[in-house]
C-alpha positions in Angstrom: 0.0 0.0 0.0 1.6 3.7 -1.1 1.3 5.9 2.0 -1.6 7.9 0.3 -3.5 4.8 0.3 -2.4 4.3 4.2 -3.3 7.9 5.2 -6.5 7.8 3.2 -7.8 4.4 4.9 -6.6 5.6 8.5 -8.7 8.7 7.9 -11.7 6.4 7.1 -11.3 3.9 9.2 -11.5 6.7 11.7 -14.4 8.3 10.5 -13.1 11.5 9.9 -13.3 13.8 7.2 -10.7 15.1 4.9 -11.8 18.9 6.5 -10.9 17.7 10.0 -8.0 16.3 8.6 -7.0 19.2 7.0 -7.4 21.6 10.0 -4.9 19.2 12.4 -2.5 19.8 9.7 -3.1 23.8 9.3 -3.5 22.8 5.7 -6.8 23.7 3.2 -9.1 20.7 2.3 -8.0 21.1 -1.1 -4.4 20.1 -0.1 -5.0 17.4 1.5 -7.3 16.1 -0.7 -4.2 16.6 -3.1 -2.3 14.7 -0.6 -4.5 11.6 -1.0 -4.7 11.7 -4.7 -1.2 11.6 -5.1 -1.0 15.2 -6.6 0.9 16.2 -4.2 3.7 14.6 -1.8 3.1 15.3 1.7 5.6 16.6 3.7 8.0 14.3 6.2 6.5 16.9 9.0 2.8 16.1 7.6 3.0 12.7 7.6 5.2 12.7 11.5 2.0 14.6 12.8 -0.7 12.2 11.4 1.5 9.4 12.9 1.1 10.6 16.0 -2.8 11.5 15.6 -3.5 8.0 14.5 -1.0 6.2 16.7 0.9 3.9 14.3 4.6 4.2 13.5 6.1 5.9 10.7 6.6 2.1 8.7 3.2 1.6 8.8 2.1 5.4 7.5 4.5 5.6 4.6 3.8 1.9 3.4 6.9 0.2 4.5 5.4 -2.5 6.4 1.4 -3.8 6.5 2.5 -4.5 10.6 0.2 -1.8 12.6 2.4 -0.6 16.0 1.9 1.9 17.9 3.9 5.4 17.2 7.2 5.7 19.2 7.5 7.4 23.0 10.3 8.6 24.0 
């Protein structure tokens, strides 16, 4: 799965909506929707925060591994 898949399921999985999304990020709807379509790359800073909002490590956001764990504490 290409993280744009990944970030796209989380966010419905969730039940949120790509406006709520959006604002977390301090990014327009528009952008993000980019972000999902692939139109645009989202930023390594972008994709850090929605780890953390979703809970899931940065292997599992960006598509390196299918294995769900929980985002890093230091």
């Amino acid at each position: 799965m290409q993280y744009r898949e990944c970030v796209r399921a989380l966010r419905e999985d969730n039940d949120y909506t790509q406006t709520q999304i959006a604002k977390i990020l301090n990014i327009g709807q528009r952008t993000y929707a980019d972000y999902e379509l692939g139109k645009t790359r989202i930023p390594v800073d972008a994709l850090i925060k929605l780890a953390k909002f979703y809970d899931v490590d940065m292997n599992y956001i960006c598509g390196v591994s299918s294995r769900r764990n929980k985002f890093p504490v230091k």
